[in-house]
C-alpha positions in Angstrom: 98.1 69.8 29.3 100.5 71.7 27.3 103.2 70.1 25.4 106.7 70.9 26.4 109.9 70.6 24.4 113.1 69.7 25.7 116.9 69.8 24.2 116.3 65.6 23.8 113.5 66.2 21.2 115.5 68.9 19.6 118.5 66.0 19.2 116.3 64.1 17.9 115.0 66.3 14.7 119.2 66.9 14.1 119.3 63.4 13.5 116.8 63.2 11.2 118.2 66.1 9.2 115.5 68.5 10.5 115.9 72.3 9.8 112.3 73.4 11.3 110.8 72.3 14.0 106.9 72.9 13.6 105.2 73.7 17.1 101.7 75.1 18.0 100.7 78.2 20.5 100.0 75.3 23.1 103.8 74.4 23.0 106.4 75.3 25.8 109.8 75.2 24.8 112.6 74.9 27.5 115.9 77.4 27.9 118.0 74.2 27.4 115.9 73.1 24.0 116.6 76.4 22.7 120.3 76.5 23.2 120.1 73.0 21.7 118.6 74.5 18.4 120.8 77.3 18.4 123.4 75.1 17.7 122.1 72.6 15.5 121.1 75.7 13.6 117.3 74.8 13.8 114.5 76.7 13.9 111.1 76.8 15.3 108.1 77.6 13.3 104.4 78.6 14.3 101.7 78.9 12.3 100.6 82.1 13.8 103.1 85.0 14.0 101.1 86.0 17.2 102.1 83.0 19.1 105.2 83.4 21.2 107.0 80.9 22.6 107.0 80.3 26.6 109.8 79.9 28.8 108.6 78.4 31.8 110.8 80.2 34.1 108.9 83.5 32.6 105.4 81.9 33.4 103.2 83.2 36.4 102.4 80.6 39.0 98.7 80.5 38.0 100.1 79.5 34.5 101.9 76.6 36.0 99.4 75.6 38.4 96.9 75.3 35.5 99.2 73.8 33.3 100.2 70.7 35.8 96.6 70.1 37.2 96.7 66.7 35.0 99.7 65.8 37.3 103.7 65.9 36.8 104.8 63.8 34.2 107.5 60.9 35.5 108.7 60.7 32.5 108.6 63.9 31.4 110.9 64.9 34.7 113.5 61.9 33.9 114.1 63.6 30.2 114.7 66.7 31.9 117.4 65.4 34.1 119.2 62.9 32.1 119.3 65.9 29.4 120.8 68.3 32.2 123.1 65.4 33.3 124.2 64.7 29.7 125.4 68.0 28.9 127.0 68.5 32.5 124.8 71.1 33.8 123.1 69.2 36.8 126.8 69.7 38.7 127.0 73.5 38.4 123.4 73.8 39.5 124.2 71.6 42.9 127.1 73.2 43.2 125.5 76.7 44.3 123.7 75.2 46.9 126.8 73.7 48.5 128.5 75.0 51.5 131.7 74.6 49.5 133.4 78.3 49.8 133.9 78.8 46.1 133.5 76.3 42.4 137.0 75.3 41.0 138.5 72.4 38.4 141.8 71.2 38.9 144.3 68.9 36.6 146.2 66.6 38.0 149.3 68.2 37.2 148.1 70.8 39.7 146.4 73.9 37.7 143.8 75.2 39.7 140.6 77.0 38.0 138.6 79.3 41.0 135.2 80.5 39.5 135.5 83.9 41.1 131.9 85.4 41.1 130.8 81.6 43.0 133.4 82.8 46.2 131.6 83.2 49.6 133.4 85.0 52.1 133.9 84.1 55.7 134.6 87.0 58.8 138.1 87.9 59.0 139.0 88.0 62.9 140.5 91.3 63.4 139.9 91.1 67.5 137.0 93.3 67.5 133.5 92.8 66.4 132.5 95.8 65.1 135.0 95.6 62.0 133.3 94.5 58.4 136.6 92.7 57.3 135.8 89.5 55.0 138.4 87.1 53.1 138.5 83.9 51.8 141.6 82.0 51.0 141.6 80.2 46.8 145.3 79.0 47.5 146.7 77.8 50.0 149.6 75.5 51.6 148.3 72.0 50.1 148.4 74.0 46.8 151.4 75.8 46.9 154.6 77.4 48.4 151.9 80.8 48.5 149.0 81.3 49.7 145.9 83.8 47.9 142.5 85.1 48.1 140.4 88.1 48.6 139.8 90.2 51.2 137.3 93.3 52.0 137.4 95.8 54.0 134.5 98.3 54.4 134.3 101.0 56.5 137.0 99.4 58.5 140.5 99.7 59.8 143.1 97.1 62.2 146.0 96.3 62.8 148.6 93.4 61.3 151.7 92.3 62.3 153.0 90.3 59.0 155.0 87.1 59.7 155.2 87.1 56.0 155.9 89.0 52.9 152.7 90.4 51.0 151.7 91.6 47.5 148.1 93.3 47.0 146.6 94.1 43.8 143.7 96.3 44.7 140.2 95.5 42.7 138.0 98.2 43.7 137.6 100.8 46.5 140.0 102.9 48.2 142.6 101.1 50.5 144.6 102.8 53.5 148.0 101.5 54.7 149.6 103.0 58.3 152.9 102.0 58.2 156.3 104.0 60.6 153.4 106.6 61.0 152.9 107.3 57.6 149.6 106.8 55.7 149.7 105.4 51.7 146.2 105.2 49.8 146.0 103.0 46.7 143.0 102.8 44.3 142.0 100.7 41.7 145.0 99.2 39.7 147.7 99.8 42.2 149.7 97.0 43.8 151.5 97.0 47.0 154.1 95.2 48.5 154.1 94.6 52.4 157.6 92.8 53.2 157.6 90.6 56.4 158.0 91.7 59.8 155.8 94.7 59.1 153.3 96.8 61.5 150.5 98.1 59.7 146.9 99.5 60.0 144.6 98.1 57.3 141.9 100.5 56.5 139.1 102.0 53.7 136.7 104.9 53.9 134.6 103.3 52.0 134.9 99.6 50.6 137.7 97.8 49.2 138.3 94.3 47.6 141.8 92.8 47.5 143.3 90.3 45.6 146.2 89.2 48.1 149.0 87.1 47.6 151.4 85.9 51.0 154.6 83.9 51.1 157.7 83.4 53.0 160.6 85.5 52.0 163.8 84.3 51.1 166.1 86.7 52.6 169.0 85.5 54.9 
């Protein structure tokens, strides 16, 4: 069975005051250990330049089959976790397989982070079926005064009747807004603002991501 390197071993040799860490052909070496030795500024060293080191999420399956025929090593899988654990990666990894709609962090005093390329977007009820209309909602009422998210539209048009006032900052695509009768288009870069009480036709030709932003207007 091949020997296999992980960022704990890598701690280790810092804390000896190692600069090289000697391996063999035989040796796999783990994404995590390698990041470790980046930063500890060590190196690893073969004995042949023709030996290349193995990631094993490069490896084929009949690599890894042979390689754990001995069996899976308890301990072996413990290091692994307590290391990803350790250095906080463990949560992020869970986290993509959550149904939670999008990864934030938050401070007490009440910033909120949103990771935006985790969102998932939910079906935005326009009242008919056939519309490709998708939003989801980063801020909202328990947050703030506002509320925000994103919304697409592709290949799509309907109709709003805003109870509020709006600001749009449009991210890619090309947007259409029907309003009196009268058609706008924005593109990338261009922001709009939709006060409340408004009739309008949504729409794009093709597909177009918003960055919205809704709150109650002040006005007498």
């Amino acid at each position: 069975m091949k020997k296999l390197i992980c960022a704990e071993d890598v701690e280790v040799a810092q804390k000896q005051g190692q600069k090289v860490f000697y391996i063999d052909c035989d040796t796999i070496v783990t994404p995590l250990a390698k990041d470790a030795a980046k930063i500890y500024e060590i190196e690893f060293s073969t004995k042949s330049q023709d030996c290349d080191l193995k990631n094993p999420c490069e490896m084929k399956s009949s690599e890894l089959v042979k390689d754990f025929e001995g069996g899976i090593d308890s301990d072996l899988i413990y290091k692994v976790f307590k290391t990803m654990m350790d250095k906080g990666l463990l949560d992020k990894i869970l986290d993509l397989f959550s149904d939670k709609p999008y990864v934030a962090e938050s401070d007490c005093g009440g910033l909120k982070v949103v990771r935006g390329n985790s969102v998932k977007f939910d079906t935005f009820d326009t009242g008919s079926p056939n519309d490709k209309v998708f939003y989801q909602e980063l801020i909202n009422k328990d947050d703030s005064s506002i509320s925000a998210g994103f919304l697409t539209i592709d290949d799509s048009s309907f109709n709003r009747n805003l109870t509020c006032d709006e600001i749009d900052y449009v991210i890619e695509g090309t947007l259409t807004i029907v309003i009196n009768e009268k058609t706008f288009t924005a593109y990338p870069g261009d922001v709009i603002y939709v006060p409340s009480g408004s009739r309008v036709v949504w729409g794009s030709p093709d597909k177009v991501k918003l960055f919205y932003i809704t709150y109650l207007s002040n006005k007498a």
